[in-house]
N, C-alpha and C positions, 0 to 999 in steps of 0.2 A: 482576436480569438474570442467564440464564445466563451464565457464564463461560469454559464449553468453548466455542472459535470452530469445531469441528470438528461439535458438537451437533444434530441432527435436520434439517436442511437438504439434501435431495435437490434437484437441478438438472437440469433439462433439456439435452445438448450436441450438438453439431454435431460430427462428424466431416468435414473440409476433406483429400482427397489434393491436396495439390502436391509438387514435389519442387523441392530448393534455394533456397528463397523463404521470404522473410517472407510472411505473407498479412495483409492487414489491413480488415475490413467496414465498412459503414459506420455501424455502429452502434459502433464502436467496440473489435471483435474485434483483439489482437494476437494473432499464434503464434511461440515459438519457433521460430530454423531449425533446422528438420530434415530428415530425407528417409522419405517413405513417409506415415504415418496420423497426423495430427496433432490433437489435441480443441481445440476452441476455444470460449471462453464470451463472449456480447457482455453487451451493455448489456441488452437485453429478457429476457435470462434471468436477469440479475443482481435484476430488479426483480422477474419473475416469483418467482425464491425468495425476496425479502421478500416481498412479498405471501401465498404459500404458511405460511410461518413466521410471520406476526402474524394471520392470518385476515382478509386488506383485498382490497379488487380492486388492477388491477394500477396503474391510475391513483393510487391512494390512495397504492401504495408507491414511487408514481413521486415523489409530491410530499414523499414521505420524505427520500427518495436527493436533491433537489434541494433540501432547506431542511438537511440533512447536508453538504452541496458550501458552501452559501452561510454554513453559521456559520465553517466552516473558513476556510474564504476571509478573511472578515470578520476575524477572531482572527490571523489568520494577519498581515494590514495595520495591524493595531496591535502588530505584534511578539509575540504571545502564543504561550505554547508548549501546543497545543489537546490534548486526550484522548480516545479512546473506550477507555471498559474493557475488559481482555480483545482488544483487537484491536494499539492503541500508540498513537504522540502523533506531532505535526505541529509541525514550529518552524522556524524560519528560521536560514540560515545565512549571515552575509554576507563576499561571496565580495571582496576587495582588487581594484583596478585594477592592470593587470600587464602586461607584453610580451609578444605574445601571436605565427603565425605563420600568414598567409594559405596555406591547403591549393592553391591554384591557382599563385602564384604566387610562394609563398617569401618574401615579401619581410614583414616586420615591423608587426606591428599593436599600435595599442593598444585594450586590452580593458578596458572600464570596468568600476565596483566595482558589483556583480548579487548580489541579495541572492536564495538559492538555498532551495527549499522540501527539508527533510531527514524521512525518515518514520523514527522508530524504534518495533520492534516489539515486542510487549507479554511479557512472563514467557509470559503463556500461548500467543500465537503461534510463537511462539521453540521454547514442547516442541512443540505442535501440530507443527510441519513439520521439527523434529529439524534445527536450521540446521547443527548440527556434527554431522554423520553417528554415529550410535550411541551418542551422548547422550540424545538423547528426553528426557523428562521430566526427569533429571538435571540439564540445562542451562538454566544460570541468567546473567543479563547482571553479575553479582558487585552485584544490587540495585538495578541501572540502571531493569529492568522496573518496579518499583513506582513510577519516576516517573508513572507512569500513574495512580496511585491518590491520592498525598500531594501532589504538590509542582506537578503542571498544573492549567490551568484544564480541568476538566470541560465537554462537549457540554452544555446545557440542556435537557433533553429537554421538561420543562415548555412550553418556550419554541419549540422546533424540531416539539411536536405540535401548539401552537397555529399557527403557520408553515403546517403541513402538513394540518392541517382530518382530523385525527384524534384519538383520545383518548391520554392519556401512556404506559397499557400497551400499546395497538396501537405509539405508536410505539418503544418500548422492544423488542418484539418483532421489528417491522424494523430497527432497527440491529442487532440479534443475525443476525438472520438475512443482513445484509449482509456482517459478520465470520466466520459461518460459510461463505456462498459463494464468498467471495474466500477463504477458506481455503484449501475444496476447489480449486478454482481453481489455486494458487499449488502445493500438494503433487502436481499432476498436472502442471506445468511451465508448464500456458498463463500468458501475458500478459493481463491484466484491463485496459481501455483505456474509461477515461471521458472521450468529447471535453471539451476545456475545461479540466478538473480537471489528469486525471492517470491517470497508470498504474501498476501494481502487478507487479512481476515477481522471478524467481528467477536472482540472478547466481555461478557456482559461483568460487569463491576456489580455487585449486589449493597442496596440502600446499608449505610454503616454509619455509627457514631465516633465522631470524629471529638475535637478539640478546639477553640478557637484562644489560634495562637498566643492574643493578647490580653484574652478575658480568661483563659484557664479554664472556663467552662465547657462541660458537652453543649455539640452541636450532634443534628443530624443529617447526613450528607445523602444526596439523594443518590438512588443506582443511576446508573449511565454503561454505554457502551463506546469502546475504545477501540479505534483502529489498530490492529495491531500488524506488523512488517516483520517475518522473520528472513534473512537474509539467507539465501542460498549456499550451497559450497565453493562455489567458483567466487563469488563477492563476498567472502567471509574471508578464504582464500588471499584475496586481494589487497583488504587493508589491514593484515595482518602481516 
């Protein structure tokens, strides 16, 4: 499979004017707030560019994207920490019962132990979208990325094209083609919003003084941006 997530994948977009507002469709379109012209990609373009990228109709690439959601999902509820090459891995994070503080009313809550879906991005997502501004290709997770290659459980594509009632290289082709649209997606600011699943977005970290650990000293830590995953109701649902 190609590698590059940024690779041969053209997409169709939606230009949405609003001003001040989230906008969200119902196919599952999130947008940054902004004001003025903002691009937005849904679900139907996300499937249209699999389909485009493996050479399938769009239904074929549909049932791609939807036996991709259900191995996650699956792996995910047995505690597994999942893979796709080239894009990153999916694991679970479980979050302690803790004192928590009702937003209405101030008064004291307890928030039970929620076991939280965590996405990290892969070596080559990471240069793709230059997560620490003028790094680009340089920037490397200090060998975190390759857990993607050695140490998770790999997607079964074997198993995910029999699922999906295509053959292994069509679907190998649409998972690439997935990794490259939510690529583009994510390097142009929009929110990628799969009902159910989850969404895929870009959160900016602002340049901070930090500590280093062993000298006690300020350091200062440069801004970066962070892929950020928030897990849908159906997959929150799930491995809880």
């Amino acid at each position: 499979m190609n590698q590059d997530p940024t690779h041969r994948v053209d997409i169709s977009r939606r230009t949405v004017l609003r001003k001040g507002a989230v906008v969200s469709a119902l196919l599952g379109v999130g947008l940054p707030i902004a004001t003025g012209s903002v691009a937005a990609m849904n679900k139907a373009e996300l499937i249209e560019a699999m389909a485009s990228e493996a050479g399938l109709t769009n239904e074929a690439a549909k049932r791609v994207l939807g036996a991709f959601t259900n191995a996650t999902t699956k792996a995910l509820k047995k505690g597994d920490r999942l893979s796709l090459i080239g894009f990153g891995s999916f694991s679970i994070s479980k979050r302690s019962a803790r004192t928590g503080r009702n937003p209405q009313t101030g008064k004291e809550i307890q928030v039970a132990t929620k076991n939280v879906v965590v996405f990290e991005p892969s070596d080559e997502l990471t240069a793709a979208l230059d997560l620490i501004p003028g790094a680009g290709d340089e920037r490397r997770l200090n060998g975190r990325g390759e857990t993607n290659r050695n140490e998770d459980s790999q997607i079964d594509v074997d198993q995910l094209a029999r699922e999906a009632r295509v053959t292994t290289a069509d679907a190998k082709r649409a998972l690439e083609g997935f990794s490259n649209a939510t690529t583009k997606a994510l390097k142009k600011g929009d929110r990628l919003s799969l009902i159910g699943f989850g969404s895929f977005s870009i959160s900016k970290r602002s340049a901070r003084t930090g500590r280093n650990p062993q000298t006690g000293k300020g350091v200062q830590r440069a801004g970066r941006n962070v892929v950020k995953f928030k897990a849908g109701a159906e997959l929150s649902k799930a491995v809880n």
